[in-house]
Z-matrix of the N, CA and C atoms (Angstrom, degrees):
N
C 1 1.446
C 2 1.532 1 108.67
N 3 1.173 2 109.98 1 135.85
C 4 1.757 3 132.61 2 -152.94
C 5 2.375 4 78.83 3 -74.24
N 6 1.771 5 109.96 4 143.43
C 7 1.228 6 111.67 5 169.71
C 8 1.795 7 91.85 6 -80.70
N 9 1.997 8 111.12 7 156.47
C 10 1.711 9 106.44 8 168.18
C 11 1.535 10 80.60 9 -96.28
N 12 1.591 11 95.56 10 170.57
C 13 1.357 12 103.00 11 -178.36
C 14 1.456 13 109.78 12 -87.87
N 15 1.635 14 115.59 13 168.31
C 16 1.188 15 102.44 14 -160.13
C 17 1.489 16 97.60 15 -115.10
N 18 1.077 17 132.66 16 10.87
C 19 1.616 18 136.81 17 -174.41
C 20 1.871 19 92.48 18 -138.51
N 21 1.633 20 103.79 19 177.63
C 22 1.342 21 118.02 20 -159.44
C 23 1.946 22 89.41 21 -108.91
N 24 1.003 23 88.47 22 119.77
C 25 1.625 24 79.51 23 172.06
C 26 1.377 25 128.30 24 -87.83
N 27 1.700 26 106.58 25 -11.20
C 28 1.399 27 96.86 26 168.40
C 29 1.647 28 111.31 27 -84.28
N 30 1.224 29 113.25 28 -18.49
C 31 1.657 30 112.17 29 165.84
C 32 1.228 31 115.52 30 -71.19
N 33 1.225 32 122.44 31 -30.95
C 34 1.551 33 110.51 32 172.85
C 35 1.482 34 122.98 33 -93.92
N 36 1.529 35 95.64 34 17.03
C 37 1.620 36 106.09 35 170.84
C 38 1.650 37 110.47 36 -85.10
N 39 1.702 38 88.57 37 -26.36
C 40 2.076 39 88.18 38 -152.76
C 41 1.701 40 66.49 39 -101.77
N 42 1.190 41 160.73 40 3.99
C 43 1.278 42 143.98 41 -167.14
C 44 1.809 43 89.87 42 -96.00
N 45 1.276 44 104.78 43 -48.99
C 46 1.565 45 102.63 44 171.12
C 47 1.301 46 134.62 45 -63.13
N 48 1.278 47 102.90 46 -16.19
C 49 1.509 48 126.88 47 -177.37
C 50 1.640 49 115.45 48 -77.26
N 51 1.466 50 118.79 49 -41.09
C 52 1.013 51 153.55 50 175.72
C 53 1.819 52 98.76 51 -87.44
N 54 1.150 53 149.36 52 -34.97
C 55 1.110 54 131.96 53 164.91
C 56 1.930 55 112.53 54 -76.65
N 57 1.248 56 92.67 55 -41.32
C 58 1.897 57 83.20 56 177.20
C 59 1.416 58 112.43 57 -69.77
N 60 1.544 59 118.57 58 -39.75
C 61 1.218 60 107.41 59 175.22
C 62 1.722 61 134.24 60 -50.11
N 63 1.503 62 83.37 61 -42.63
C 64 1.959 63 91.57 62 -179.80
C 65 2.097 64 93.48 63 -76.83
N 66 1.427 65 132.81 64 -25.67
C 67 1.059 66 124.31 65 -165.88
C 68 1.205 67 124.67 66 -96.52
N 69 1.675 68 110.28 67 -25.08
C 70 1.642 69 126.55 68 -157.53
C 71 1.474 70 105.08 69 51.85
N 72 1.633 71 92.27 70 155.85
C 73 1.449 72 119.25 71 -174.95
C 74 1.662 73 107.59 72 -26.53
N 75 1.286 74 108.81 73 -83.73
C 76 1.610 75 126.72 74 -156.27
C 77 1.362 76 93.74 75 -69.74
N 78 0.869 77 146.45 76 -42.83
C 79 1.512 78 139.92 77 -170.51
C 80 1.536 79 119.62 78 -86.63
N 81 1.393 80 111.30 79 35.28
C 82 1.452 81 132.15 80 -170.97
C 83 1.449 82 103.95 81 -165.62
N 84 1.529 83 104.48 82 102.95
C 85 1.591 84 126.54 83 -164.25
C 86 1.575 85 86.43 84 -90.76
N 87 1.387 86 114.49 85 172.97
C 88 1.447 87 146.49 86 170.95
C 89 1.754 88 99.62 87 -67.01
N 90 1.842 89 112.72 88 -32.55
C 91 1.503 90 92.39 89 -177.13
C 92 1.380 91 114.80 90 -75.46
N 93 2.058 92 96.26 91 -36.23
C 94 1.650 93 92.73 92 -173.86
C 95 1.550 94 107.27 93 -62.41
N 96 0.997 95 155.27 94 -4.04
C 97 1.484 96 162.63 95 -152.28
C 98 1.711 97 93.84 96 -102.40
N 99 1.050 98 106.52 97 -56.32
C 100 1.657 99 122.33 98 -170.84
C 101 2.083 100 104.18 99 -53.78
N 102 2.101 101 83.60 100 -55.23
C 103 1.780 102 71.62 101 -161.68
C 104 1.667 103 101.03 102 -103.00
N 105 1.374 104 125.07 103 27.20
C 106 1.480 105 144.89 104 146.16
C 107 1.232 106 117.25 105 -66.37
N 108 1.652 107 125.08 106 -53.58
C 109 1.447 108 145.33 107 -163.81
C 110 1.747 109 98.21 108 -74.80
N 111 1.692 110 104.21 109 -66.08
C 112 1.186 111 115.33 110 179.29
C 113 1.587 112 85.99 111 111.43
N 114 1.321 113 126.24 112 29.27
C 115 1.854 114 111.54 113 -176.43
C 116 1.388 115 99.21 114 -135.98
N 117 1.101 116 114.24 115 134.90
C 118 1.697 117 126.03 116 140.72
C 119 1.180 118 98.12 117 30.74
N 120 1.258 119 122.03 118 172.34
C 121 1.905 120 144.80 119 143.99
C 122 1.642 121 83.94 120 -104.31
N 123 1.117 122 132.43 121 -62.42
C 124 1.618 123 134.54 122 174.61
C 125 1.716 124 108.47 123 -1.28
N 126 1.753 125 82.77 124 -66.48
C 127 1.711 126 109.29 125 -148.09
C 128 1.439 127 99.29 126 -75.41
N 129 1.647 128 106.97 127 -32.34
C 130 1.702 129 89.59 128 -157.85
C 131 1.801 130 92.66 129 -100.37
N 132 1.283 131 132.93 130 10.81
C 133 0.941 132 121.54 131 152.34
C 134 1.438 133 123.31 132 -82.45
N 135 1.305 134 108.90 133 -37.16
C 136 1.727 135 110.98 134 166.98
C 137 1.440 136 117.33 135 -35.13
N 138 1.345 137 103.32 136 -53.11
C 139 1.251 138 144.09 137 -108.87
C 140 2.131 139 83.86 138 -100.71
N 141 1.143 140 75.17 139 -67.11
C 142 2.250 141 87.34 140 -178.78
C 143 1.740 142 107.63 141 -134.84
N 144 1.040 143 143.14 142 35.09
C 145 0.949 144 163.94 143 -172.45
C 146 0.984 145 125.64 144 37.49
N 147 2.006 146 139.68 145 -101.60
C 148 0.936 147 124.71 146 166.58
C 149 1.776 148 128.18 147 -98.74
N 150 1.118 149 141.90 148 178.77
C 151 1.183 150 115.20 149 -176.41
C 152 1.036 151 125.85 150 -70.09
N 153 1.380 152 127.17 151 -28.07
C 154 2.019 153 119.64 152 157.43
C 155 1.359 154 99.70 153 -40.29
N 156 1.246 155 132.10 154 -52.66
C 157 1.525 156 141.95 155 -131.67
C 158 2.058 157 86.96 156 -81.13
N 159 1.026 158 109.96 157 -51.16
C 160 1.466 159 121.36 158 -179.32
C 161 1.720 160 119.59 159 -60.19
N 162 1.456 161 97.05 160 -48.17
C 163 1.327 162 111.43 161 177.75
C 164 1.742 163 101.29 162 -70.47
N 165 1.413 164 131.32 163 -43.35
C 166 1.215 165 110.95 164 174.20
C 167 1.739 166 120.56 165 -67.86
N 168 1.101 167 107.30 166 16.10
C 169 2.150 168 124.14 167 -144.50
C 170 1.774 169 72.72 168 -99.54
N 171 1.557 170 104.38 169 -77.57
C 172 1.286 171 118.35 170 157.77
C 173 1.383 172 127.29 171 -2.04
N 174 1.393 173 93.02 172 -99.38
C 175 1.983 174 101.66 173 174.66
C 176 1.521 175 123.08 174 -10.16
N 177 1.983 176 79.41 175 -60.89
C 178 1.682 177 97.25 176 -169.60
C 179 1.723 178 111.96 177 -58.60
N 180 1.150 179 127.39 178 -43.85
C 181 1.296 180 147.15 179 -178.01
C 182 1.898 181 103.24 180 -40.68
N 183 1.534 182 102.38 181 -68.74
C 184 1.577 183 138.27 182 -159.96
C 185 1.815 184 81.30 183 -70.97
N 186 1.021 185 128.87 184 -63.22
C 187 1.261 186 118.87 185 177.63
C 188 1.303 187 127.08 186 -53.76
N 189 1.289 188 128.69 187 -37.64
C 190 1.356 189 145.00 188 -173.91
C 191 1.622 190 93.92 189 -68.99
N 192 1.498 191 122.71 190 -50.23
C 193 1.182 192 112.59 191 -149.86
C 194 1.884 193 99.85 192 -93.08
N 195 1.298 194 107.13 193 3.24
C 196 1.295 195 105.20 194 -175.31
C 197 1.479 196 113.55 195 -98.42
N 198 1.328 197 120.30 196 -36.66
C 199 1.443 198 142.66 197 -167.03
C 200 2.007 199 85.94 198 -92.47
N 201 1.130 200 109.34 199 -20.11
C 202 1.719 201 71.60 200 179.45
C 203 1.601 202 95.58 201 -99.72
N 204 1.308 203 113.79 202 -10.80
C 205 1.820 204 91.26 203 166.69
C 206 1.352 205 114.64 204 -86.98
N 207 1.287 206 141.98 205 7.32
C 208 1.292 207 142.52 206 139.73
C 209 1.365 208 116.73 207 -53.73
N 210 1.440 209 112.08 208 -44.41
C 211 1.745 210 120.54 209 -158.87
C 212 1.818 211 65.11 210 -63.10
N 213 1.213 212 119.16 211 -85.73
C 214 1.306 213 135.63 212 -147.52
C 215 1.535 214 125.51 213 -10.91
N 216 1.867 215 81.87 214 -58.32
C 217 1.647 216 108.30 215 -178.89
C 218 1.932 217 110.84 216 -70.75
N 219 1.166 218 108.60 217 -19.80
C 220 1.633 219 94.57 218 -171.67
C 221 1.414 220 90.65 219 -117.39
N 222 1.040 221 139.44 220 -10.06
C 223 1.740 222 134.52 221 177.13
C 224 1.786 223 109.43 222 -73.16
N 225 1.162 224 118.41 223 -3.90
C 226 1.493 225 111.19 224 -161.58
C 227 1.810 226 102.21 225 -101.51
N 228 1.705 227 101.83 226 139.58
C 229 1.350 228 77.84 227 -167.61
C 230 1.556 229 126.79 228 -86.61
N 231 1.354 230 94.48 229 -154.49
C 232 1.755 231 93.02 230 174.56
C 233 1.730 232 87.81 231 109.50
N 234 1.463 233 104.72 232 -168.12
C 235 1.619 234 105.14 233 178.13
C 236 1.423 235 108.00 234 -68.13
N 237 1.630 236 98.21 235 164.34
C 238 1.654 237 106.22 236 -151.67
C 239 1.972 238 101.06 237 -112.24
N 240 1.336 239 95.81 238 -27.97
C 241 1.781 240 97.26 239 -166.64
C 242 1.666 241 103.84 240 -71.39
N 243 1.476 242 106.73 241 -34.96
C 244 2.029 243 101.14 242 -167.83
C 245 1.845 244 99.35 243 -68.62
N 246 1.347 245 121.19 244 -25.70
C 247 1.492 246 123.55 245 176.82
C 248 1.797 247 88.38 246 -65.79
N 249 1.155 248 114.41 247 -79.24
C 250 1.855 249 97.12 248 -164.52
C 251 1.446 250 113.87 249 -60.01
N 252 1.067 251 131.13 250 -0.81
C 253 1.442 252 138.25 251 169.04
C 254 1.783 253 109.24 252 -58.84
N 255 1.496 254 94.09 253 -59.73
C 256 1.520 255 122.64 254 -173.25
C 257 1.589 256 109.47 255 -58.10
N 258 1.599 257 102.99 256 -39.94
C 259 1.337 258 115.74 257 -175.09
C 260 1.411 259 118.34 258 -72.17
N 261 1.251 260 85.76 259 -40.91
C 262 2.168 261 93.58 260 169.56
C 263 1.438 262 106.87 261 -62.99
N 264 1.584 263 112.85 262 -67.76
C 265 1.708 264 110.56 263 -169.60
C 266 1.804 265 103.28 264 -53.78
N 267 1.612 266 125.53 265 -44.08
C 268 0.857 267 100.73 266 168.47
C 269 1.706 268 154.76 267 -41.21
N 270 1.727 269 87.12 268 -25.02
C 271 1.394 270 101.39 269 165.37
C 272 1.355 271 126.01 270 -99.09
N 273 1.534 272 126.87 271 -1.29
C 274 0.939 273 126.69 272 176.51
C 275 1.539 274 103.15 273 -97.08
N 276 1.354 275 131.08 274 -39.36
C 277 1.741 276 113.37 275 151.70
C 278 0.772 277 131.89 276 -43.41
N 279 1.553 278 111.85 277 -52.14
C 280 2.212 279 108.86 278 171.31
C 281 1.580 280 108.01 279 -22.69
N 282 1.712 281 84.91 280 -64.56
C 283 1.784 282 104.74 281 -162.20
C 284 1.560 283 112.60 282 -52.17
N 285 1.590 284 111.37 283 -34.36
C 286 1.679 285 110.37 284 172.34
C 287 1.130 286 116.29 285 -98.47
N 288 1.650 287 133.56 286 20.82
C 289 1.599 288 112.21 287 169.64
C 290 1.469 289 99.12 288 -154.02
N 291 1.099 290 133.33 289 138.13
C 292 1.704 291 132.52 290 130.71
C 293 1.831 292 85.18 291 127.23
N 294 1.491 293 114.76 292 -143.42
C 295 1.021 294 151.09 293 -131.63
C 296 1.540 295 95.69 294 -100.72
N 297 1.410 296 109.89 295 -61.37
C 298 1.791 297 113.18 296 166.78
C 299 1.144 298 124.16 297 -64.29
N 300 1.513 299 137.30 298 -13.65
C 301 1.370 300 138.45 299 153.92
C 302 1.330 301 103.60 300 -79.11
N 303 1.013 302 146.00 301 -12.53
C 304 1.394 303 116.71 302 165.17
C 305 1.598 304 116.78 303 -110.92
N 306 1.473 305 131.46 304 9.30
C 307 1.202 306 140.34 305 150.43
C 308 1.291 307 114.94 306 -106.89
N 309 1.259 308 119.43 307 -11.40
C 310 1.740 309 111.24 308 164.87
C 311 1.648 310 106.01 309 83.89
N 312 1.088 311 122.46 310 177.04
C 313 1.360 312 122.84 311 145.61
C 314 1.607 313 142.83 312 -87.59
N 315 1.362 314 104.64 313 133.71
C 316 1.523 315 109.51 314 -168.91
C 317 1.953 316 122.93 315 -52.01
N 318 1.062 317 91.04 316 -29.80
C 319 1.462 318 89.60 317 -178.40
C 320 1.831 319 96.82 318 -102.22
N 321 1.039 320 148.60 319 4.20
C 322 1.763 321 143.05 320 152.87
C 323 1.467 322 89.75 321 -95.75
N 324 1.161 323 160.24 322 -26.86
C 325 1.729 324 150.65 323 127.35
C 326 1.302 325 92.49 324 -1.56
N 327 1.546 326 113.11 325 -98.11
C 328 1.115 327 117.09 326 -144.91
C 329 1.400 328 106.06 327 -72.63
N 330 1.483 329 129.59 328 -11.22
C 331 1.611 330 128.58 329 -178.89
C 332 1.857 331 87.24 330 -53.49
N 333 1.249 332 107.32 331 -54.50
C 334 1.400 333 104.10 332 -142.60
C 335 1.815 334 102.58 333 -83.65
N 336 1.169 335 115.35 334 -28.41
C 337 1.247 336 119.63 335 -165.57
C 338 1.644 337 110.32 336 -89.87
N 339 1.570 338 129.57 337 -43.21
C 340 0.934 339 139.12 338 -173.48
C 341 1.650 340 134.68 339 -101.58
N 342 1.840 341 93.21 340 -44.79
C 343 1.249 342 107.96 341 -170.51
C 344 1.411 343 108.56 342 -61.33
N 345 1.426 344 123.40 343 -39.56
C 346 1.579 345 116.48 344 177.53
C 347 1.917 346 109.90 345 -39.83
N 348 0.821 347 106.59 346 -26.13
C 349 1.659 348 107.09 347 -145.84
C 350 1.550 349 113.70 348 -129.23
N 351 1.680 350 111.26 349 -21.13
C 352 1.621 351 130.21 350 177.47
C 353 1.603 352 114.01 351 -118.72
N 354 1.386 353 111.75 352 98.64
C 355 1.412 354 114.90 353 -166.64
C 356 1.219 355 101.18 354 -57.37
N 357 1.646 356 129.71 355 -40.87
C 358 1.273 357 111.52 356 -178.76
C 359 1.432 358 141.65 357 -92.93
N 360 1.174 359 92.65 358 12.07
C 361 1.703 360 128.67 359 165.43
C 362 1.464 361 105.56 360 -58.17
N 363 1.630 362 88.90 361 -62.28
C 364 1.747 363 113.12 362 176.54
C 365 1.020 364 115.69 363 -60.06
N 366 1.118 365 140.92 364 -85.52
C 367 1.337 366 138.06 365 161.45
C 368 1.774 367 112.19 366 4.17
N 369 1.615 368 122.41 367 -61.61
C 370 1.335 369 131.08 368 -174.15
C 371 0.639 370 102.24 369 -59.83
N 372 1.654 371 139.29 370 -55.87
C 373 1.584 372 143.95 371 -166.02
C 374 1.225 373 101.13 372 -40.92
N 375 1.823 374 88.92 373 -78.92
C 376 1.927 375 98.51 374 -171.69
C 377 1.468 376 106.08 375 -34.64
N 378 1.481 377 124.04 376 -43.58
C 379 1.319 378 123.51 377 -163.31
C 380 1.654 379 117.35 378 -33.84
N 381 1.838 380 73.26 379 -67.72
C 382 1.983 381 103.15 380 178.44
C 383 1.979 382 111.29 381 -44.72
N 384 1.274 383 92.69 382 -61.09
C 385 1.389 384 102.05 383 171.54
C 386 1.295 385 123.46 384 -47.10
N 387 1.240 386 134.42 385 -55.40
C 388 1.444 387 127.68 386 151.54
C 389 1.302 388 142.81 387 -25.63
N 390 1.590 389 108.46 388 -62.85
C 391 1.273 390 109.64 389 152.77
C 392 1.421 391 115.08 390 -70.40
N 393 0.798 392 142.91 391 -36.81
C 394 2.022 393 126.05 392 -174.55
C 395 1.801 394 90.30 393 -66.23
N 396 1.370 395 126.88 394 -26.81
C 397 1.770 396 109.02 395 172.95
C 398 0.960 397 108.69 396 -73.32
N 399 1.537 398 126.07 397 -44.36
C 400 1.691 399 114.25 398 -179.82
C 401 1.608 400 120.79 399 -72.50
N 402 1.125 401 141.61 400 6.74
C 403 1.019 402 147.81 401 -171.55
C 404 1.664 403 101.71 402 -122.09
N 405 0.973 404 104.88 403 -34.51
C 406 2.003 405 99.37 404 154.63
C 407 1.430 406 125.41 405 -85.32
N 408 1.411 407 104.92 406 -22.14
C 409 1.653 408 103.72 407 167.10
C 410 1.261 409 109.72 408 -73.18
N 411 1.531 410 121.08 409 -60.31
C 412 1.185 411 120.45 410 164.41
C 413 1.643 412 127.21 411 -34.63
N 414 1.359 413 106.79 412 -32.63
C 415 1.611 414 97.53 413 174.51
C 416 1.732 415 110.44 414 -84.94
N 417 1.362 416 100.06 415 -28.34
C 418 1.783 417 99.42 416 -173.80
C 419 1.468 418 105.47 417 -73.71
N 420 1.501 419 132.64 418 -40.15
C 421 1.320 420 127.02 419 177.00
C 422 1.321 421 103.21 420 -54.19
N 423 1.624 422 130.18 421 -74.67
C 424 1.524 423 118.75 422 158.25
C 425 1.847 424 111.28 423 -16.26
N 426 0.611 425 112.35 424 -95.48
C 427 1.424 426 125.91 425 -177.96
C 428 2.043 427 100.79 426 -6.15
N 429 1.562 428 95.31 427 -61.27
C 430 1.502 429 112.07 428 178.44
C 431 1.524 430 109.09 429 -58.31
N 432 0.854 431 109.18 430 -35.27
C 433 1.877 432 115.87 431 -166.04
C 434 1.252 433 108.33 432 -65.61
N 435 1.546 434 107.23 433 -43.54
C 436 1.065 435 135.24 434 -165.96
C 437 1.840 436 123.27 435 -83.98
N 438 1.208 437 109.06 436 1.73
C 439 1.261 438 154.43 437 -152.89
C 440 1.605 439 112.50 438 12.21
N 441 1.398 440 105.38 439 59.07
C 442 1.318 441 128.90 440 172.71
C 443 1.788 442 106.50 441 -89.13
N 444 1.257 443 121.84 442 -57.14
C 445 1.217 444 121.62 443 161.51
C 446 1.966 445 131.69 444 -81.61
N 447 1.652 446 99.22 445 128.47
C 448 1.419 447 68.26 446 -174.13
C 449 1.047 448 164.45 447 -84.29
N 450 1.623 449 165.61 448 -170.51
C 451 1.729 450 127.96 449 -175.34
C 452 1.209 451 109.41 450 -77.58
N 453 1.210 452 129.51 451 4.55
C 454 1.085 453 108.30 452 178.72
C 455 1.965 454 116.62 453 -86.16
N 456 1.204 455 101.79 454 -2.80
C 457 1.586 456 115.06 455 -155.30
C 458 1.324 457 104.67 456 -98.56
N 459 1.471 458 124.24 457 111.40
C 460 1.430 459 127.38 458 160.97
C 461 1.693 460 121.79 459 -40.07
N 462 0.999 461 98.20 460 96.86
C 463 1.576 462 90.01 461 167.82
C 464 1.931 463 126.32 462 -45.70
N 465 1.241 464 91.67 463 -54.66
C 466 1.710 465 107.63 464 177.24
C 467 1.313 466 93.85 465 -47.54
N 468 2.051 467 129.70 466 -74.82
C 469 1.107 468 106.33 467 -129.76
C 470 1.609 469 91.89 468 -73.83
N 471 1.232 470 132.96 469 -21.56
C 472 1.428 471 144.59 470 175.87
C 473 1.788 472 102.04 471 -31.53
N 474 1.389 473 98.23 472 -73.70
C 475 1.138 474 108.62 473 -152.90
C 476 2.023 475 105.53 474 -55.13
N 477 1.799 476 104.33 475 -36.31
C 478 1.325 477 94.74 476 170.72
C 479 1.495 478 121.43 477 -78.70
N 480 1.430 479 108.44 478 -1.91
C 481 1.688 480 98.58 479 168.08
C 482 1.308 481 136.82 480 -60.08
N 483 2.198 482 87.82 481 -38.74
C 484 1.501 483 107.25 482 -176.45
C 485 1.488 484 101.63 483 -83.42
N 486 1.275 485 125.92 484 -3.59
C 487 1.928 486 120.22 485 -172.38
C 488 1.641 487 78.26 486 -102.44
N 489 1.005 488 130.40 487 -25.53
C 490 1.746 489 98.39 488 -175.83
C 491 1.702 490 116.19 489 -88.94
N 492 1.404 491 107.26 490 -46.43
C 493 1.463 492 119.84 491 144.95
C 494 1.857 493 122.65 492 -31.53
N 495 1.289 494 123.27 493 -33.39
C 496 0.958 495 110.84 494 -177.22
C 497 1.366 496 116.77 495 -86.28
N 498 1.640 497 115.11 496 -39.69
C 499 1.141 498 110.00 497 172.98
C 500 1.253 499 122.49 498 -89.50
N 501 1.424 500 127.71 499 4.86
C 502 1.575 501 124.30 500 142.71
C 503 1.441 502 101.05 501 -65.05
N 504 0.875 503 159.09 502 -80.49
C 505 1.317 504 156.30 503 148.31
C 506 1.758 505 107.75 504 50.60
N 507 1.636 506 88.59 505 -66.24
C 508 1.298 507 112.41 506 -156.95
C 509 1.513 508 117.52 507 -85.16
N 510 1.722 509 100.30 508 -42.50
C 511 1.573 510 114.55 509 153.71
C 512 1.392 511 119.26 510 -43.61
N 513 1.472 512 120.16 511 -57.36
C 514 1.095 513 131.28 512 -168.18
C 515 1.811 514 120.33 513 -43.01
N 516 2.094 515 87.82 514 -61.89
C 517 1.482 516 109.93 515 166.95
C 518 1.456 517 112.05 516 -54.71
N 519 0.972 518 100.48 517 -43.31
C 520 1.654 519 85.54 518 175.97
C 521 1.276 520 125.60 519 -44.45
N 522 1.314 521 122.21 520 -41.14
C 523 1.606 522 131.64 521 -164.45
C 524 1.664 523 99.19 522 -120.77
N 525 0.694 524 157.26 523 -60.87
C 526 1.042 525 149.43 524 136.79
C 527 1.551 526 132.96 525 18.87
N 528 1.213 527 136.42 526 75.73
C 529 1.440 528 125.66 527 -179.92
C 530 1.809 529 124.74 528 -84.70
N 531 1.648 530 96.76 529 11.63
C 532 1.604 531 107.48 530 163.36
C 533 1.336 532 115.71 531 -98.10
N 534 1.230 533 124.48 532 85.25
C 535 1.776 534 123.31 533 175.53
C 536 1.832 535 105.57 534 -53.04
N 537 1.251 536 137.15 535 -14.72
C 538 1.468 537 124.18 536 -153.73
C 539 2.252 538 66.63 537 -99.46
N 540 0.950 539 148.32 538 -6.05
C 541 1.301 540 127.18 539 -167.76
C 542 1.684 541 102.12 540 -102.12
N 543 1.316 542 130.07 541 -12.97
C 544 1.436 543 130.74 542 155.84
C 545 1.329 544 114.93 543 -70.61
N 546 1.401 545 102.57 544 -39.47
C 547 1.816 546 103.34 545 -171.17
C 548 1.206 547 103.27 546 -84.45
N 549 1.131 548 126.95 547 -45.85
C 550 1.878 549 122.66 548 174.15
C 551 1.365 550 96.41 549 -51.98
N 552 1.315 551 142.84 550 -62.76
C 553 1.455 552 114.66 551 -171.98
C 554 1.411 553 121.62 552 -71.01
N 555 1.198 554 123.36 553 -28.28
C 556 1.444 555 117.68 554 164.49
C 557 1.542 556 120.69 555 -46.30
N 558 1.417 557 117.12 556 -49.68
C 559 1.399 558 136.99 557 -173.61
C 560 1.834 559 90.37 558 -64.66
N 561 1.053 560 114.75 559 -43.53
C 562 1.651 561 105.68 560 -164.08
C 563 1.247 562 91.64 561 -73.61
N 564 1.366 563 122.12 562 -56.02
C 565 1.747 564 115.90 563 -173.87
C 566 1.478 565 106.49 564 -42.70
N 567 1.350 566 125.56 565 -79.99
C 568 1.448 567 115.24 566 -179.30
C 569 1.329 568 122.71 567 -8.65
N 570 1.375 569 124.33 568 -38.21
C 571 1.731 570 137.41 569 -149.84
C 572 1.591 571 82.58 570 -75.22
N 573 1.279 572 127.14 571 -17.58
C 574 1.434 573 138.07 572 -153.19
C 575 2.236 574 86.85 573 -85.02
N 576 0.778 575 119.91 574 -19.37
C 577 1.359 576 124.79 575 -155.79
C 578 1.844 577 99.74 576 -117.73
N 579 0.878 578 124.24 577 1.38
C 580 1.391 579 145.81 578 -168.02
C 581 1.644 580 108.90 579 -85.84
């Protein structure tokens, strides 16, 4: 007769999620995982396999839940530019105050820590990155249609200004102990939408 498990595995997904994030990859062994989780080495190998295997378990999770509150925030209708407005400053506060300025973001984490060197690290990044461009192109063409932006303004190259801008954003805040130097560049980027 099959053992049930004795812990929640979707809690010890976001429990892992929340330890790599505040720790990054390499600096978060299989023990800290063990006496973080509160499970087995047994269980949590059964369980999500090895620790790449977990840490990508992760990613996927932290990504999912981030990109659909993006879809959220720029999909709603009405005018399209004050939603990506919101979406930038929103990320340029993360980046200067609380809990996400000093763990950064999980997927510019792994840009910097993994992707050089873990194809499938890489692979996710680009993933994330892709969609957060199409979901700003998609809002800036709206935006254009709508004749909030003007014709003269590429949506595309726009949209990768604000995806490269954003996650400097986030790098920046991280290291950074001047918050008015995230928000001044955010505020200048916008002028880009003007």
């Amino acid at each position: 007769m099959a053992r049930t498990k004795e812990f929640d595995p979707d809690a010890a997904l976001q429990s892992a999620l929340e330890l790599f994030w505040r720790r990054g990859y390499e600096a978060t062994s299989m023990s800290d995982l063990v006496e973080h989780l509160g499970i087995g080495r047994a269980s949590l190998y059964a369980t999500f396999g090895s620790k790449h295997e977990l840490y990508l378990k992760a990613f996927d999770r932290y990504e999912q839940s981030g990109l659909a509150r993006i879809v959220h925030e720029l999909s709603q209708p009405g005018p399209a530019l004050p939603a990506v407005r919101a979406v930038v400053r929103r990320y340029a506060d993360e980046a200067a105050h609380g809990e996400l300025r000093r763990s950064g973001c999980l997927v510019t984490n792994t840009a910097a820590e993994l992707a050089p060197h873990d194809p499938a690290a890489a692979r996710r990044v680009e993933r994330n990155w892709d969609h957060l461009e199409t979901v700003l192109h998609t809002t800036l063409v709206r935006a254009r249609a709508q004749g909030e932006l003007p014709s003269d303004r590429d949506p595309l190259a726009l949209s990768r200004t604000l995806l490269v801008l954003m996650q400097g954003l986030r790098v920046v805040g991280k290291a950074s102990a001047d918050p008015a130097r995230v928000r001044d560049a955010a505020e200048q980027a916008l002028t880009l939408l003007d």
